[in-house]
C-alpha positions as CSV (number, residue, x, y, z in Angstrom):
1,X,-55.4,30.0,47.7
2,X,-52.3,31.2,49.8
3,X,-50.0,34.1,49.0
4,X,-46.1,34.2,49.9
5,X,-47.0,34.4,53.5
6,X,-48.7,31.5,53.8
7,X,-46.2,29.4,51.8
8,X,-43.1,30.4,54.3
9,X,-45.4,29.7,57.2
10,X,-46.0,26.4,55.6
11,X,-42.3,25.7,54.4
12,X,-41.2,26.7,57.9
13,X,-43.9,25.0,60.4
14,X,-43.4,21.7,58.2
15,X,-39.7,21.4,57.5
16,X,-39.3,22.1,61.8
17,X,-42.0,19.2,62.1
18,X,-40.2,16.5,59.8
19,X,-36.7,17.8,61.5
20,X,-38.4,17.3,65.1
21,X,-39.9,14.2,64.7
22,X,-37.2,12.8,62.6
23,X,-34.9,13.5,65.2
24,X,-37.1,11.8,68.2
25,X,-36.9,8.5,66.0
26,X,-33.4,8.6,65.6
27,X,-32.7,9.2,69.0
28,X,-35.0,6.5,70.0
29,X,-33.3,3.8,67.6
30,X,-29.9,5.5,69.4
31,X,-32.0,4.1,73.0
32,X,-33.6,1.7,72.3
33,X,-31.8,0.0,69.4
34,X,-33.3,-0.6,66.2
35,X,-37.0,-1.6,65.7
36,X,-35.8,-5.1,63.9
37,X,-32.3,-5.9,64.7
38,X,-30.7,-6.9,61.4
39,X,-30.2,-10.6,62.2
40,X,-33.6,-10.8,62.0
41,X,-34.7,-8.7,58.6
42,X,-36.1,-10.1,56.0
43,X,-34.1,-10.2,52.6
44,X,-36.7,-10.3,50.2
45,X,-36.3,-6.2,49.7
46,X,-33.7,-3.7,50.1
47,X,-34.3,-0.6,51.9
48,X,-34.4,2.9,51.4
49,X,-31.8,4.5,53.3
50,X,-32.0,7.7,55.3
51,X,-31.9,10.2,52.3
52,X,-34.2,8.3,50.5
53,X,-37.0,8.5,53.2
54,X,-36.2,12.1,53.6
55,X,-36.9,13.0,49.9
56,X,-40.0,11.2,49.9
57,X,-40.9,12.8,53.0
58,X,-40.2,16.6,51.0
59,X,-42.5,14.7,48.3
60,X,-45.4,14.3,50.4
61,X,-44.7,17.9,51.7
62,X,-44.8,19.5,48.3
63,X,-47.6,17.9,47.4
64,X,-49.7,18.9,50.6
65,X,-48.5,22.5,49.6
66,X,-49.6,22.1,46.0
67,X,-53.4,20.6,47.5
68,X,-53.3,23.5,49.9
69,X,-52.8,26.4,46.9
70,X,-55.1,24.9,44.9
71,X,-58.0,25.6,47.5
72,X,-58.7,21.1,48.6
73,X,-58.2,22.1,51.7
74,X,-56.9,24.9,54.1
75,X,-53.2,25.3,55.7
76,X,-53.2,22.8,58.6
77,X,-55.0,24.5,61.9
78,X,-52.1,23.7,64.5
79,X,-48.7,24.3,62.6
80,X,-47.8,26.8,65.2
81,X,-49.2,24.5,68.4
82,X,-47.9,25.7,71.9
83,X,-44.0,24.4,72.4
84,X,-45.0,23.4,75.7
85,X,-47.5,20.4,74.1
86,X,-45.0,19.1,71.9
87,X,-41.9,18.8,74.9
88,X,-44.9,16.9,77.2
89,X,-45.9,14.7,74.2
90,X,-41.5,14.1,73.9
91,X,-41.3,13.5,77.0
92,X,-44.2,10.9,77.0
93,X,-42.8,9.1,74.0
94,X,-39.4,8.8,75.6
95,X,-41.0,7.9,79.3
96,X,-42.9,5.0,77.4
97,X,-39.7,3.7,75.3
98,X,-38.4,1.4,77.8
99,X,-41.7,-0.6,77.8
100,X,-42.0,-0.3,74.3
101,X,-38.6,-2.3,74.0
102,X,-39.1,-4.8,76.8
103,X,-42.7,-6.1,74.7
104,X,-40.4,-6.1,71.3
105,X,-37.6,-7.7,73.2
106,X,-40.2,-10.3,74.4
107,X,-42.8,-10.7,72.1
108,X,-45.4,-9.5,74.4
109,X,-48.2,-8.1,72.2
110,X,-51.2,-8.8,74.9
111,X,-50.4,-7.7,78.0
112,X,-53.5,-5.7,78.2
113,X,-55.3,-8.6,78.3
114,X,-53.6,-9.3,82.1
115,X,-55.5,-6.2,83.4
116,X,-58.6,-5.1,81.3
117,X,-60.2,-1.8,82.7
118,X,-64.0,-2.2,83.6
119,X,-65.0,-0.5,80.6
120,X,-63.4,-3.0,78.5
121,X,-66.1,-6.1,78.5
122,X,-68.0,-6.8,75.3
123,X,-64.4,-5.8,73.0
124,X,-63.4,-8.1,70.8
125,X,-60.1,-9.9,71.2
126,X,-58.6,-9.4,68.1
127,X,-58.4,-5.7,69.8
128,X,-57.1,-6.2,73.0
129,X,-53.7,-6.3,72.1
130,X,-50.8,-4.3,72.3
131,X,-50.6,-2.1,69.1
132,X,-47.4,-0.8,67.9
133,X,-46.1,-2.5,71.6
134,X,-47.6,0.5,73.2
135,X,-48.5,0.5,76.9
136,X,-52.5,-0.3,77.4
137,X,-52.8,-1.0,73.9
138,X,-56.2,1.5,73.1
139,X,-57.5,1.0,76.2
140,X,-56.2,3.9,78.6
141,X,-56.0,7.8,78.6
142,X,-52.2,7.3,78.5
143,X,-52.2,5.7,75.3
144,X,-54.8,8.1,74.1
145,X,-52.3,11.2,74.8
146,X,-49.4,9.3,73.4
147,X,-50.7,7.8,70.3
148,X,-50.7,11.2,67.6
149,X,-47.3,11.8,68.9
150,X,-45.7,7.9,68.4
151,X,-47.3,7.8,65.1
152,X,-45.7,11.4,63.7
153,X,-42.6,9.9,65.3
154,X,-43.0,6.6,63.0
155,X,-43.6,8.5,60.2
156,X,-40.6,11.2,60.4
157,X,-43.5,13.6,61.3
158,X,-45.4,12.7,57.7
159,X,-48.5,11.0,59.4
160,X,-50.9,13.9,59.3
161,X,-50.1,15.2,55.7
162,X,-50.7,12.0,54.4
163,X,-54.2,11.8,56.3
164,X,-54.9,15.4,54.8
165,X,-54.6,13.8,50.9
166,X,-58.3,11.9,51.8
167,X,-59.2,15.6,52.0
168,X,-59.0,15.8,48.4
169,X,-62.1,13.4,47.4
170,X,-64.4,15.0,50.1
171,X,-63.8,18.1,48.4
172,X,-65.0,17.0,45.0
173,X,-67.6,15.1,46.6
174,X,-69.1,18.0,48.6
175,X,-67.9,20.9,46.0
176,X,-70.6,18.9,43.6
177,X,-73.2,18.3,46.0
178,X,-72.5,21.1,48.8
179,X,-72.5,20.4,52.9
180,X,-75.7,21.5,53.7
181,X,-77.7,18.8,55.2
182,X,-74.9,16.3,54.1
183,X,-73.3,13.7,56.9
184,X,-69.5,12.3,57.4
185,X,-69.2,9.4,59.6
186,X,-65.3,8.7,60.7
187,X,-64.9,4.7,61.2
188,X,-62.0,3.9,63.4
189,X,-61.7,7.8,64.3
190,X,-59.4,7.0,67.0
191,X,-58.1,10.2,68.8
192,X,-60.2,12.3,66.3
193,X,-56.8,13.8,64.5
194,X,-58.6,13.2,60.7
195,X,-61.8,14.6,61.7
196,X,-60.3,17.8,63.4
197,X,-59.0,19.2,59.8
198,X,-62.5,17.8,57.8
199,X,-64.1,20.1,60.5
200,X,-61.6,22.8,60.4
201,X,-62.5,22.8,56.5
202,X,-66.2,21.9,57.1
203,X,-67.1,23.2,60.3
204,X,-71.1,23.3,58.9
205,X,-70.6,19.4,58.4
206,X,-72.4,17.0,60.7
207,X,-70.0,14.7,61.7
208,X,-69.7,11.1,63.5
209,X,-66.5,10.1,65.5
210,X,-67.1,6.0,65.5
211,X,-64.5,4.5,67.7
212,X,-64.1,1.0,70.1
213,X,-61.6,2.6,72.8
214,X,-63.7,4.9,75.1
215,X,-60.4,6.6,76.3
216,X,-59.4,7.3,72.4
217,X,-63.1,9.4,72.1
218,X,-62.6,11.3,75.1
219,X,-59.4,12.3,73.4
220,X,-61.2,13.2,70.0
221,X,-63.7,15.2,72.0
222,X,-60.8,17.3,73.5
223,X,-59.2,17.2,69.6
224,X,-62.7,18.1,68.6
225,X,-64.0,20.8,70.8
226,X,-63.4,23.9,69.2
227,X,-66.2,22.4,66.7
228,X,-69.5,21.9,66.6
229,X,-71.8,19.5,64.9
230,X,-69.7,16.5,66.0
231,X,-71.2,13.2,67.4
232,X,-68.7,10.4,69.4
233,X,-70.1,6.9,68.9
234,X,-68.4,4.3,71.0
235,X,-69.1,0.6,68.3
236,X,-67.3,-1.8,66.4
237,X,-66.2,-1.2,62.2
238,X,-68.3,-4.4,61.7
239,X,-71.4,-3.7,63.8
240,X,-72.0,0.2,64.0
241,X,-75.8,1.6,65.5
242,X,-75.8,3.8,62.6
243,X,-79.0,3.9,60.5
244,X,-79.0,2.4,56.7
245,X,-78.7,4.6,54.0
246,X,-77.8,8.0,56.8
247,X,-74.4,9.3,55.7
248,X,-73.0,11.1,52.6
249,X,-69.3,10.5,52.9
250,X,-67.7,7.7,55.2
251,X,-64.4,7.9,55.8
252,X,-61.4,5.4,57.3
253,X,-58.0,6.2,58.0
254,X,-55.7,3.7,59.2
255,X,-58.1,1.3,60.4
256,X,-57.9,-2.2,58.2
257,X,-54.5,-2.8,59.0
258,X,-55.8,-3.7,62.6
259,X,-58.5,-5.7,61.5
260,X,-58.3,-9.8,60.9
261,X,-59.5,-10.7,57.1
262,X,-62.8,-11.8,58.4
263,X,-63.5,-8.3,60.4
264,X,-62.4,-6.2,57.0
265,X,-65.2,-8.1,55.2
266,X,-67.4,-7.4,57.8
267,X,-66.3,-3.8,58.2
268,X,-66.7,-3.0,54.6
269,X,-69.9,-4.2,54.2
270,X,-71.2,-2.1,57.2
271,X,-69.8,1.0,55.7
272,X,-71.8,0.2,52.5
273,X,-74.9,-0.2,54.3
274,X,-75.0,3.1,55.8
275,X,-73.6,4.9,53.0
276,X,-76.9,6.9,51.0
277,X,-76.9,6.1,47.5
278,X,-74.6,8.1,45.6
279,X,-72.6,8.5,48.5
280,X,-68.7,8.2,49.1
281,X,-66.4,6.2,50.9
282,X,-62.8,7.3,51.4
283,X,-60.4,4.7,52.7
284,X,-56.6,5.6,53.8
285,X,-53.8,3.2,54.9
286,X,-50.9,1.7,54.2
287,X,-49.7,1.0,50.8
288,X,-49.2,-2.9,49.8
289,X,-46.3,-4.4,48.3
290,X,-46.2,-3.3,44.9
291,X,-47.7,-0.1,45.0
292,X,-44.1,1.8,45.5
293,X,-41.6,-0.9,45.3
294,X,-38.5,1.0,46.3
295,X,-40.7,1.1,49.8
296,X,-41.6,-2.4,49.8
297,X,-38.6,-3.7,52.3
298,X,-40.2,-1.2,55.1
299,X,-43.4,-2.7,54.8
300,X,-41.7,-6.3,55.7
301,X,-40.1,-4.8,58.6
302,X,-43.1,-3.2,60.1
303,X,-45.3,-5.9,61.8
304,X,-41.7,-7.1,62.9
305,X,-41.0,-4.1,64.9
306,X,-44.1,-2.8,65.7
307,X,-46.6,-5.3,67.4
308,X,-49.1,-5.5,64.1
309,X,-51.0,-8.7,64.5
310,X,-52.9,-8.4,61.4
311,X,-50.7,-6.3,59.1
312,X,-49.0,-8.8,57.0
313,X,-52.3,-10.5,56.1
314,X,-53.5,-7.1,55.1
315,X,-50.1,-6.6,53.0
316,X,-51.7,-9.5,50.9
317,X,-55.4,-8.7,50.6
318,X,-56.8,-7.5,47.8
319,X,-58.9,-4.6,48.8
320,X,-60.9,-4.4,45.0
321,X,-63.3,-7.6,46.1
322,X,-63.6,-6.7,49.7
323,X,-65.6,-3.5,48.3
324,X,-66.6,-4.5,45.5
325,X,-68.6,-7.6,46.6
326,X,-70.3,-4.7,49.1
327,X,-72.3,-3.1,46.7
328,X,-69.1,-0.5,46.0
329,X,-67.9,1.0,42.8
330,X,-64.3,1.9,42.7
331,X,-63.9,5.3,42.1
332,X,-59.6,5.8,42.0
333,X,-56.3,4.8,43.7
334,X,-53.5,7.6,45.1
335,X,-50.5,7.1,46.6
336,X,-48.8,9.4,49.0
337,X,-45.6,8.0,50.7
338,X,-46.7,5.0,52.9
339,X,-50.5,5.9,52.2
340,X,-52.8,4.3,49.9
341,X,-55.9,6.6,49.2
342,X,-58.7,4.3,47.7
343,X,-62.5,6.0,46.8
344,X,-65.3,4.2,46.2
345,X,-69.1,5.3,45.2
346,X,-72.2,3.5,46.4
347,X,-74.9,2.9,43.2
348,X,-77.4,4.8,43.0
């Protein structure tokens, strides 16, 4: 629970994010031009205009607040970070917007693959690409600093309150069994951003951060350092060195919508595996067409504005079979702006 205080701090810290980030994406579509120039947009489904994205942004807010009062989870750890971080993560987004708009204007989505770093032999190729058009793809400390920033940008500075609704499961799931002795592994932990408020609410939780990119889990270390009880396991979704049967609570954010069909099956069926009986997986990513169909225009724009090899497959899967044919029980479905919250139980 919060009192007044808490609430202003809240209403204050988050209506200056969605104002900041909000303002960095329009001035980017002022640079750079639009994502998808309108010549080429689909017209299959209208789209929310301005407003419209703004109130569901104020939705997803007041529903974080509501989570946060009712004791899910605690008021976000960094909403007064150091001015100083956010101009030098600006300024990175902005120094990296040129690039970003010579790849879109092109089409080139693998560059990466022209001058792989050393420590990227063995990675698959459906991951050396250039995500989102981004300069080294996941494959460079750049990116790494760049990548929470770009995504809060995307999002009109929504990205990490939607992460924080898979926060609401792993609180039933734990409130009913505690967090002694219990273990989270992160698949696809990426820069660690998920994990640092399931530690900041759990810091007695043993965690795993299980990511390909080596430069993304030096990032989550830095994200993750004023924790303990963290591990950082450099594997694949579809072939982790993690022991059957070993963790209570797996969680994924934002990771299938990277992977080809073939790998999600795979990846699924690996998170089953090392799930305990009993156990819970939490999965977080975007919504599908459908879900919230005054949205569904922006999810046809996406992979055409933002190099997403794999997205509009994933648009079309259905996610019930890929789960279910692992050995796991659906549990419940939430929606939270461009985020689809699926749970699922292992049988005992």
């Amino acid at each position: 629970m919060i009192g007044p205080a808490g609430r202003v701090a809240y209403a204050v810290s988050q209506t200056a994010r969605v104002s900041w980030f909000f303002a960095q994406y329009a001035l980017a579509a002022r640079i750079g031009g639009p994502a998808v120039p309108p010549a080429r947009r689909p017209v299959r489904s209208s789209l929310p205009d301005t407003r419209g994205v703004v109130d569901e942004l104020r939705r997803l807010m007041r529903r974080d607040l509501a989570n946060i009062e009712a004791g899910y989870y605690r008021l976000p750890h960094d909403m007064a970070g150091p001015p100083g971080r956010a101009l030098a993560d600006a300024l990175r987004f902005f120094g990296d917007l040129p690039e970003v708009r010579r790849r879109r204007r092109t089409g080139a989505g693998a560059e990466v693959r022209q001058s792989l770093p050393p420590d990227a032999s063995g990675l698959p190729s459906y991951y050396l690409q250039n995500f989102h058009f981004q300069t080294d793809g996941y494959l460079s400390e750049r990116s790494a600093r760049l990548y929470d920033h770009q995504v809060e940008v995307l999002f009109g500075g929504g990205a990490d309150a939607m992460r924080r609704q898979a926060l609401v499961p792993i609180w039933r799931h734990l409130g009913e069994r505690g967090v002694k002795g219990r273990r989270l592994l992160d698949v696809g932990a990426g820069t660690g951003r998920f994990l640092t408020f399931v530690k900041d609410n759990y810091p007695r939780l043993d965690a795993t951060a299980l990511d390909l990119s080596r430069s993304y889990l030096a990032e989550a270390r830095r994200n993750l350092a004023a924790w303990r009880g963290v591990r950082f396991l450099q594997a694949a979704a579809e072939a982790m060195p993690v022991a059957d049967a070993s963790q209570d609570v797996v969680t994924c954010i934002y990771l299938f919508h990277e992977l080809p069909r073939r790998v999600r099956r795979e990846a699924a069926a690996e998170m089953a595996r090392v799930l305990r009986p009993g156990g819970l997986l939490v999965f977080a990513d975007s919504i599908q067409p459908g879900d919230s169909p005054h949205l569904d225009g922006l999810l046809e724009l996406f992979p055409l504005g933002f190099h997403e090899p794999y997205y509009a497959d994933y648009l079309r899967q259905d996610l019930g079979p890929v789960f279910g044919d692992a050995g796991l029980e659906p549990m419940g479905v939430d929606l939270a702006f461009m985020t689809k919250i699926l749970t699922f139980r292992k049988g005992v």
